[in-house]
SESE-981268 format. One record per residue (C-alpha): residue number from 1; chain; x negated, y, z negated. Coordinates in steps of 0.001 Angstrom, whole numbers. Last residue first. Example, Ala and Ser with C-alpha at 12.3 -4.5 7.8 and 13.67 -1.06 7.14 Angstrom:
+-----+---+---------+---------+---------+
:   k : c :       X :       Y :       Z :
+-----+---+---------+---------+---------+
:   2 : A :  -13670 :   -1060 :   -7140 :
:   1 : A :  -12300 :   -4500 :   -7800 :
+-----+---+---------+---------+---------+
% end
This chain:
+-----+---+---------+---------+---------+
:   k : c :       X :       Y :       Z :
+-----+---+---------+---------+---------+
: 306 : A :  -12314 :  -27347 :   -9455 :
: 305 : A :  -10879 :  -30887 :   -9024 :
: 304 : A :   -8244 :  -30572 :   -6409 :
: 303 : A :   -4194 :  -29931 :   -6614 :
: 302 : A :   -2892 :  -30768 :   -3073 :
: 301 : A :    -108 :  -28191 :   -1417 :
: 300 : A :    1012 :  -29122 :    1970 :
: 299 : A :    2556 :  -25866 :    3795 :
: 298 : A :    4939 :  -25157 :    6470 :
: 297 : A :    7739 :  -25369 :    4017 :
: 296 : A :    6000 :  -26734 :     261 :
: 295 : A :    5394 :  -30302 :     945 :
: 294 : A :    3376 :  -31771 :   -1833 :
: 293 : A :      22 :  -33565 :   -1761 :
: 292 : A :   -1103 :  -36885 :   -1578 :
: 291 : A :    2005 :  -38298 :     231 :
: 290 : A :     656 :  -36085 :    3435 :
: 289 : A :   -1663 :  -38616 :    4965 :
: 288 : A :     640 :  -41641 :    4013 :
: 287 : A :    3277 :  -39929 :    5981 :
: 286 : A :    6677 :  -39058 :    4370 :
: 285 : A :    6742 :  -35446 :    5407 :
: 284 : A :    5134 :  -35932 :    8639 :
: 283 : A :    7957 :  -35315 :   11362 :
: 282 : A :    9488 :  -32279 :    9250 :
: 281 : A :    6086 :  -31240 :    8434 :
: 280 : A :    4741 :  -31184 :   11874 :
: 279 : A :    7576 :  -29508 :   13373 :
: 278 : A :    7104 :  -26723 :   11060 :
: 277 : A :    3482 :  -26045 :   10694 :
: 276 : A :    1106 :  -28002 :    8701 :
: 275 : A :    -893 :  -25433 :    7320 :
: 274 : A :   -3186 :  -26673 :    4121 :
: 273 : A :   -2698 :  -25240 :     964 :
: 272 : A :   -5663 :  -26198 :   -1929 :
: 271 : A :   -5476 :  -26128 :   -5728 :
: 270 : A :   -8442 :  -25660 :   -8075 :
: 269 : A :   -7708 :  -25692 :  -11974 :
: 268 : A :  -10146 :  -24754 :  -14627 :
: 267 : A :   -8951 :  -26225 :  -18118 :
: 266 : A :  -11910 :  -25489 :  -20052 :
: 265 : A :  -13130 :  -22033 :  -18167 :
: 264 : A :   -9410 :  -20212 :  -18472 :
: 263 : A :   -9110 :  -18063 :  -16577 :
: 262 : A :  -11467 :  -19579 :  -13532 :
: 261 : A :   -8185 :  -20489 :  -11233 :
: 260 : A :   -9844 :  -21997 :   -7911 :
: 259 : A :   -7262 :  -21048 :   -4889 :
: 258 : A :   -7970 :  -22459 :   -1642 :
: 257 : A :   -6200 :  -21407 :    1445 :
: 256 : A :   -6744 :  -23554 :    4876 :
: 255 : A :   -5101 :  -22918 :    8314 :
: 254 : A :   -5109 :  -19117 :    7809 :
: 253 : A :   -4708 :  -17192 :   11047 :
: 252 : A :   -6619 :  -14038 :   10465 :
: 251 : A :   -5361 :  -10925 :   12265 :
: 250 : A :   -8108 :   -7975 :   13317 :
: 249 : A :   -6688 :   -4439 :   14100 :
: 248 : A :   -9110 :   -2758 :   16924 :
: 247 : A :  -10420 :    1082 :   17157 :
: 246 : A :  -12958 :    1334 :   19885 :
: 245 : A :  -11021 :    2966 :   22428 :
: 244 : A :   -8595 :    4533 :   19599 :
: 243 : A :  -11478 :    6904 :   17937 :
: 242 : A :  -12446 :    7812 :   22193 :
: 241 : A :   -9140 :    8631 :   22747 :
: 240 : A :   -8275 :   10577 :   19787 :
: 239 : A :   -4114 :    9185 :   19886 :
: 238 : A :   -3765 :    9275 :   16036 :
: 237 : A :   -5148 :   13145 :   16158 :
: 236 : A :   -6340 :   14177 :   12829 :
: 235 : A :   -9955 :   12643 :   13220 :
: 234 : A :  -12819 :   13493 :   10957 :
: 233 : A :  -16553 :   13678 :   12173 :
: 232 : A :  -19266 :   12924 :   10319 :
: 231 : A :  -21902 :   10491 :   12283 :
: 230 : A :  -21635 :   11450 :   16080 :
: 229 : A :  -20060 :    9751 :   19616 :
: 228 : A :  -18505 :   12813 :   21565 :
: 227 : A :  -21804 :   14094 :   23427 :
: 226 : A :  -22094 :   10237 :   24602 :
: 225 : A :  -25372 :    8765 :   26064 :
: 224 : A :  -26433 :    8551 :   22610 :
: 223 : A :  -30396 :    8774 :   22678 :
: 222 : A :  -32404 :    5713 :   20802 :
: 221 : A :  -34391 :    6590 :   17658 :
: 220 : A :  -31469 :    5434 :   15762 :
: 219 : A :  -31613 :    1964 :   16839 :
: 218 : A :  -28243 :     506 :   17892 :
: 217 : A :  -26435 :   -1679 :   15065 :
: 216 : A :  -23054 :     461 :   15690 :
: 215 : A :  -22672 :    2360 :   18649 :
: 214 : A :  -22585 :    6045 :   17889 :
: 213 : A :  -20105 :    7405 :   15506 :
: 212 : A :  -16593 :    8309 :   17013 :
: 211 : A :  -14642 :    5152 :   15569 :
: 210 : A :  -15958 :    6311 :   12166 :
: 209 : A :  -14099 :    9571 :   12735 :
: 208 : A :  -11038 :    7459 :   11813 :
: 207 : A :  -12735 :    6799 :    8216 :
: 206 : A :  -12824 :   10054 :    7780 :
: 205 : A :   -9128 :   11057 :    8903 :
: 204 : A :   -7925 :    8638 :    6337 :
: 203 : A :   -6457 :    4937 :    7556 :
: 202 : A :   -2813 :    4322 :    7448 :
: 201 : A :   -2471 :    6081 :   10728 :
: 200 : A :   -4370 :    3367 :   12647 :
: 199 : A :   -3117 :    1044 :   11061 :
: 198 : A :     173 :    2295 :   12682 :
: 197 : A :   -1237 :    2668 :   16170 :
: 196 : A :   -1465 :   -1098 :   16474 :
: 195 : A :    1378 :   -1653 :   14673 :
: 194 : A :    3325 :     690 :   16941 :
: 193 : A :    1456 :   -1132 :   19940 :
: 192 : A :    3116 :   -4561 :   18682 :
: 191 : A :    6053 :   -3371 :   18785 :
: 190 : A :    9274 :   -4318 :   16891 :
: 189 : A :   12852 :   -3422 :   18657 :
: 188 : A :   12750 :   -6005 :   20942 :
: 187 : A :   12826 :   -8853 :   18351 :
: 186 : A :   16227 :   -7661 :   16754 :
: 185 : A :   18413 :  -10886 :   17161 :
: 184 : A :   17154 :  -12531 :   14064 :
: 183 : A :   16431 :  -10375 :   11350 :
: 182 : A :   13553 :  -11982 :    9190 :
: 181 : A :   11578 :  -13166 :   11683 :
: 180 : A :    8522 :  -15470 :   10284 :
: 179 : A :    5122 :  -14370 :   12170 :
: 178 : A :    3082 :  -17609 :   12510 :
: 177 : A :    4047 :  -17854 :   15837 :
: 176 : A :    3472 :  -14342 :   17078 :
: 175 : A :    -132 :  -14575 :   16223 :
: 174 : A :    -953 :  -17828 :   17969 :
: 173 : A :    1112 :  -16874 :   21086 :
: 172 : A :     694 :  -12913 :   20940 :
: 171 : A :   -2928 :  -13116 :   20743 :
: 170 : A :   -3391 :  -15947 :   23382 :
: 169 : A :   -1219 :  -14147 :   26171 :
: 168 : A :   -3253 :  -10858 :   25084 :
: 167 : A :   -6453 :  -12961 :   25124 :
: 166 : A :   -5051 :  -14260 :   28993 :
: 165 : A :   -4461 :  -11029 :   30078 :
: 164 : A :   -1021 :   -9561 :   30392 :
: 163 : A :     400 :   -9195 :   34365 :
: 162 : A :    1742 :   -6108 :   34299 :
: 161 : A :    1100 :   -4866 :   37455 :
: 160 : A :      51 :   -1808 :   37155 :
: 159 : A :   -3609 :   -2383 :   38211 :
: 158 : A :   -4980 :    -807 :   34711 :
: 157 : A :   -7243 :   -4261 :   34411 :
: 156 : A :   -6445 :   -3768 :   31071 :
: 155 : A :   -2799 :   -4765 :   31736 :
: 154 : A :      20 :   -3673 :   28766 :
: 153 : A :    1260 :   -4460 :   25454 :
: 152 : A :   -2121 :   -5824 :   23155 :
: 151 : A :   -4197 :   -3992 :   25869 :
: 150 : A :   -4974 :   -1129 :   23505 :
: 149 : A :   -6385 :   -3975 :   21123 :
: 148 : A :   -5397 :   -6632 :   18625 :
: 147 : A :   -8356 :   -8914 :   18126 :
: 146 : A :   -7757 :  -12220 :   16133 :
: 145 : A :   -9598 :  -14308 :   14058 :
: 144 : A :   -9311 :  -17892 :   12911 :
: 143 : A :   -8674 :  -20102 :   10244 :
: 142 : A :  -10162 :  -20337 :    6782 :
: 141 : A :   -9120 :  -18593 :    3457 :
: 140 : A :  -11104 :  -19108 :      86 :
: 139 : A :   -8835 :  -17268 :   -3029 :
: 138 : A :  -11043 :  -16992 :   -6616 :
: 137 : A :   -9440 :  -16086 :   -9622 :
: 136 : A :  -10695 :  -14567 :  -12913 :
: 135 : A :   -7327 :  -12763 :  -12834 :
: 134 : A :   -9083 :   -9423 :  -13459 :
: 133 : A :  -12360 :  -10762 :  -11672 :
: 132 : A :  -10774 :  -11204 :   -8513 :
: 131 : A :  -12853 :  -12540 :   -6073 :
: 130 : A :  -11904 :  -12808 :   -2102 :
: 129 : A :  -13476 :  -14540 :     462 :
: 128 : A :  -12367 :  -15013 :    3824 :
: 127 : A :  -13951 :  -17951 :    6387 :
: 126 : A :  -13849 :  -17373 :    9756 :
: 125 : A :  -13413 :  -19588 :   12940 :
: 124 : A :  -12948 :  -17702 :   16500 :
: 123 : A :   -9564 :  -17351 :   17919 :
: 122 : A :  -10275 :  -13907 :   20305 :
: 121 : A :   -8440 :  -11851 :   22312 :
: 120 : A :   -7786 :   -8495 :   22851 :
: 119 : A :   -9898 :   -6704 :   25002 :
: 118 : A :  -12961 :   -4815 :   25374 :
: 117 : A :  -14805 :   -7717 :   23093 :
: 116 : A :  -14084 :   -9507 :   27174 :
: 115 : A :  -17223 :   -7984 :   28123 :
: 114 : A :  -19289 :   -9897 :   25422 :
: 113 : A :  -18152 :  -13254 :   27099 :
: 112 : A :  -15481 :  -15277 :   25503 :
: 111 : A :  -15975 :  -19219 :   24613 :
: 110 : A :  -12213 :  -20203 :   25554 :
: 109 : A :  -12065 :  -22309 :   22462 :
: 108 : A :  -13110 :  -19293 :   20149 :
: 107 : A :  -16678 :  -18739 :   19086 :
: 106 : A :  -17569 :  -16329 :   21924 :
: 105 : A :  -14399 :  -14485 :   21148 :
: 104 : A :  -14330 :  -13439 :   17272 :
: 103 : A :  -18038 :  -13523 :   17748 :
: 102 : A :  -17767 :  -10625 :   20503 :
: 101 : A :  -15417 :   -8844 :   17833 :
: 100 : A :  -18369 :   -9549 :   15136 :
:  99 : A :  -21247 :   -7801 :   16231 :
:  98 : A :  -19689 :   -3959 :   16217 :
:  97 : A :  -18522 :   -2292 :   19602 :
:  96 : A :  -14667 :   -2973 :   19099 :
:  95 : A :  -14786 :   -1047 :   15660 :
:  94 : A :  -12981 :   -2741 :   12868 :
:  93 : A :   -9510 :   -3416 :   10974 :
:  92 : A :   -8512 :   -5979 :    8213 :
:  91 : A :   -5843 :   -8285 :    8227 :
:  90 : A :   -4518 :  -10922 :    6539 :
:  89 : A :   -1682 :  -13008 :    8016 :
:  88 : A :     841 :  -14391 :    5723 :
:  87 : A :    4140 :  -13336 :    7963 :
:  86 : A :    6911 :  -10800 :    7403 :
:  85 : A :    8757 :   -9745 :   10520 :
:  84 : A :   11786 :   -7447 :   11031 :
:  83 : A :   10248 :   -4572 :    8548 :
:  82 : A :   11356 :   -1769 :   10607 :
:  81 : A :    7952 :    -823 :   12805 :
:  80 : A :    6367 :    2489 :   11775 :
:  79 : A :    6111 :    5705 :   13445 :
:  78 : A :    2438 :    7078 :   12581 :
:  77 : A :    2322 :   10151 :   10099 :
:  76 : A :     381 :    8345 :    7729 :
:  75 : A :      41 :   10329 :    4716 :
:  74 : A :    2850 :    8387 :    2622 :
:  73 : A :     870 :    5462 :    3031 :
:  72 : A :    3160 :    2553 :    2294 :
:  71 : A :    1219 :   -1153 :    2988 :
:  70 : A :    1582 :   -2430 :    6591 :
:  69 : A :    3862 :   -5511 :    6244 :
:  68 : A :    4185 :   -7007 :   10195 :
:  67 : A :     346 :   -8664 :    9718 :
:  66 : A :    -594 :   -8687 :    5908 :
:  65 : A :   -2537 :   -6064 :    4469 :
:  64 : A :   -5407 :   -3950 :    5084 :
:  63 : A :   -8384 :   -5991 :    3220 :
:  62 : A :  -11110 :   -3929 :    3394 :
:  61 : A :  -14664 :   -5634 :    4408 :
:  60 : A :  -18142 :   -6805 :    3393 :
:  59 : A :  -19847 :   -9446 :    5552 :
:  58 : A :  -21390 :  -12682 :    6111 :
:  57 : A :  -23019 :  -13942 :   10035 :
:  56 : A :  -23732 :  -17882 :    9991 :
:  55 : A :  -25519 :  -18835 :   13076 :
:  54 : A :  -24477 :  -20342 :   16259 :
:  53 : A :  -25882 :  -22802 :   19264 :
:  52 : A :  -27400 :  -22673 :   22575 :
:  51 : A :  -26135 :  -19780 :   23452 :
:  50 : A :  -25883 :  -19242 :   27542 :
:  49 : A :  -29648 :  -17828 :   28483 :
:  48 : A :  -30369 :  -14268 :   28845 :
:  47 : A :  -33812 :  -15495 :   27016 :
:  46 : A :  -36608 :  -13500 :   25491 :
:  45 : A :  -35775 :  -15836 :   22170 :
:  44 : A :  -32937 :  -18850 :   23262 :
:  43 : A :  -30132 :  -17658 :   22155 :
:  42 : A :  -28075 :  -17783 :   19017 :
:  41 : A :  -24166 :  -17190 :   19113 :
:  40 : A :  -23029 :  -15713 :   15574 :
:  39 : A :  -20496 :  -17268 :   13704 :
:  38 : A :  -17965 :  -15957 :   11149 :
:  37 : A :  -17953 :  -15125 :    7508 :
:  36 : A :  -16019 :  -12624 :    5720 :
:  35 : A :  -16054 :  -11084 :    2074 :
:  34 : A :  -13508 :   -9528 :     594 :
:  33 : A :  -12909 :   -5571 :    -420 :
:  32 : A :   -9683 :   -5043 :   -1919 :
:  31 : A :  -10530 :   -1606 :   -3846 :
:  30 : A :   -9719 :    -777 :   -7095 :
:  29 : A :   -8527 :   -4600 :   -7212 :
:  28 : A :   -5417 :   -5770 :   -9234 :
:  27 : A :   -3318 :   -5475 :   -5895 :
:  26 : A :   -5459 :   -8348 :   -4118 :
:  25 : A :   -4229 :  -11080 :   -7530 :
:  24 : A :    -418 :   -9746 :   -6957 :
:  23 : A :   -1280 :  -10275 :   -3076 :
:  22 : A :   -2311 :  -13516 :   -3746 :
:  21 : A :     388 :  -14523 :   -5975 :
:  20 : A :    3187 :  -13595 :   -3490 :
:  19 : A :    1146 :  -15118 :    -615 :
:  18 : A :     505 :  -19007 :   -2013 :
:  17 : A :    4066 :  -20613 :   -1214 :
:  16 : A :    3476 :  -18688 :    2527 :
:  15 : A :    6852 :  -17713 :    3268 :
:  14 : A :    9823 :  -19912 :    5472 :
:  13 : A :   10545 :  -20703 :    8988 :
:  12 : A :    7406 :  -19316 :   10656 :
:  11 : A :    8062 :  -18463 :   14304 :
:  10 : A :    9189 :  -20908 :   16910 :
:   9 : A :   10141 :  -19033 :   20618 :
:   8 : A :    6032 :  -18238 :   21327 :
:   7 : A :    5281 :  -15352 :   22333 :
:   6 : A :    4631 :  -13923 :   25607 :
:   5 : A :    6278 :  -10975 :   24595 :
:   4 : A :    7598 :   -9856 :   21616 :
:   3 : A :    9348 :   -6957 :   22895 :
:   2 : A :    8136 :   -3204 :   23877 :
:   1 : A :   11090 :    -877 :   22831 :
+-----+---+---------+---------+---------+
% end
C-alpha cells in the first residue's frame, strides 16, 4: 500500500476541541452547503501581465467531510481506507478547470501559475462559512486550501521516476501534519489515492457526469473541442478518465475557527480557536500572548464579545 509519503513525522496529537460540536451543528442541515471565499488575481485590463493584486471571489459549496473520515455511503463501491487517521480538515470537492483551483495556487506562497491547477498543490487563504439556523449558530473557518489530485501518489511529469512534485511534497506536508494517527505503526496501509478515489465514489453518478460537462465559465456559443465533454451525462465507472482528470478533493487547513452562538439573542456568546500546533503550545503555554485564552491541545480557545 502507498505510504504517507513526504510527510511530515509530527501529526496532530489530540482532536480539534471545536469538531465534535461542529459536525453535530453540519449534521442538522438538509444539505451542508457553506459558503467559501478565496482570492482572485486581477490583471491589468487587455494585459497578459503578472497580477497586480487580488479580488474577493464568494461561493456556494457541499461540505464532504473531514479529511481521513469520509462519511458512510452505502452506494459507494470505492475501497475505503481503515479509519487510521482522524483530523479536523474540511473538505469539499471540485472540478480542476473551475476559477478557484488556480486561486488555491496563485494565492499560495509559491504564487502558482494556471498550468500548475493540473496538479496538486495549492495553500491559498479561504475563509468558510457555515450557518445553521437549527442551532442558530454561526462557525467562520480560515486557513488555507488544498488540491488533492491524480498526482497526489505518483509523478505528473509521467517520466517514471518518482520524483513527487513540489505541490504533492507541499500537500502531503501541510496536510499530513494536521492528520492525528490513531493506530500508530499502520501508516503504510492508508492511501492517499484511495481517498482520492473514495470521494469520488461517495458522490452520485450525476454529479460524477459533472466532471464531463464542458469547461466551466466558457461561453456557450463557443465549440467544445471535446466529443466526450456534455451537460447530462451520468458516470458508473469510478476510473471514467476524463470524470477523474478533472475531479480534485479540496482540504482546508483551519488556522482560525470562530463560533458566534445566536440561541439565545440576550446572552449571545462568540468564542474563537486559534491553531497553535504542538510544539508551539508546549513552549508557549505560559506566555503573556497565550494567558488570555485557554490551552485546549493544539488549540487556544479565547471567549470574544459577539
Amino acid at each position: 500500500m502507498a505510504a504517507l509519503a513526504a510527510r511530515s513525522s509530527t501529526t496532530v496529537g489530540t482532536t480539534a476541541p471545536w469538531k465534535a460540536l461542529f459536525l453535530s451543528h453540519v449534521s442538522k442541515l438538509s444539505s451542508p452547503e457553506f459558503v467559501l471565499s478565496s482570492l482572485h488575481p486581477d490583471r491589468e485590463p487587455e494585459s497578459s501581465a503578472a497580477a497586480v493584486g487580488s479580488a474577493p471571489r464568494a461561493r456556494y459549496l457541499v461540505f464532504r467531510g473531514m479529511w481521513a473520515e469520509l462519511p458512510d455511503n452505502r452506494h459507494n463501491d470505492a475501497a475505503k481506507n481503515e479509519a487510521i487517521y482522524e483530523s479536523a480538515l474540511p473538505t469539499f470537492t471540485t472540478d480542476m478547470r473551475m476559477e478557484k483551483v488556480p486561486e488555491f495556487l496563485a494565492s499560495s506562497a509559491g504564487h502558482g501559475a494556471a498550468p500548475q491547477s493540473q496538479a496538486s498543490g495549492g495553500g491559498g487563504p479561504v475563509e468558510a462559512v457555515f450557518w445553521v439556523k437549527e442551532a442558530m449558530t454561526q462557525w467562520r473557518m480560515r486557513g488555507q486550501a488544498f488540491v488533492v489530485g491524480p498526482d497526489i501518489e505518483g509523478d505528473i511529469e509521467g517520466d517514471g521516476d518518482g520524483e513527487a512534485s513540489s505541490g504533492v511534497r507541499t500537500v502531503k506536508r501541510e496536510v499530513g501534519q494536521r492528520m492525528r494517527l490513531l493506530h500508530p505503526g499502520r501508516e503504510a496501509d492508508w492511501s492517499w489515492t484511495r481517498e482520492l478515489t473514495a470521494h469520488f465514489g461517495n458522490l452520485n453518478p450525476t454529479m460524477r457526469g459533472t466532471f464531463k460537462n464542458p469547461p466551466p465559465g466558457t461561453p456557450v456559443a463557443a465549440p467544445v473541442s471535446d466529443p466526450g465533454l456534455s451537460l447530462g451525462q451520468a458516470v458508473s465507472d469510478l476510473d471514467d478518465p476524463i470524470a477523474r482528470r478533472n475531479f480534485r478533493v479540496v482540504v482546508i487547513t483551519p488556522m482560525v475557527v470562530e463560533q458566534l452562538d445566536l440561541s439565545a439573542p440576550d446572552t449571545a456568546r462568540r468564542w474563537r480557536f486559534t491553531f497553535i500546533g504542538r510544539e508551539t503550545a508546549g513552549e508557549q503555554e505560559q506566555a503573556q500572548e497565550l494567558r488570555a485564552g485557554e490551552m485546549l491541545g493544539e488549540w487556544k480557545r479565547e471567549e470574544l464579545w459577539p
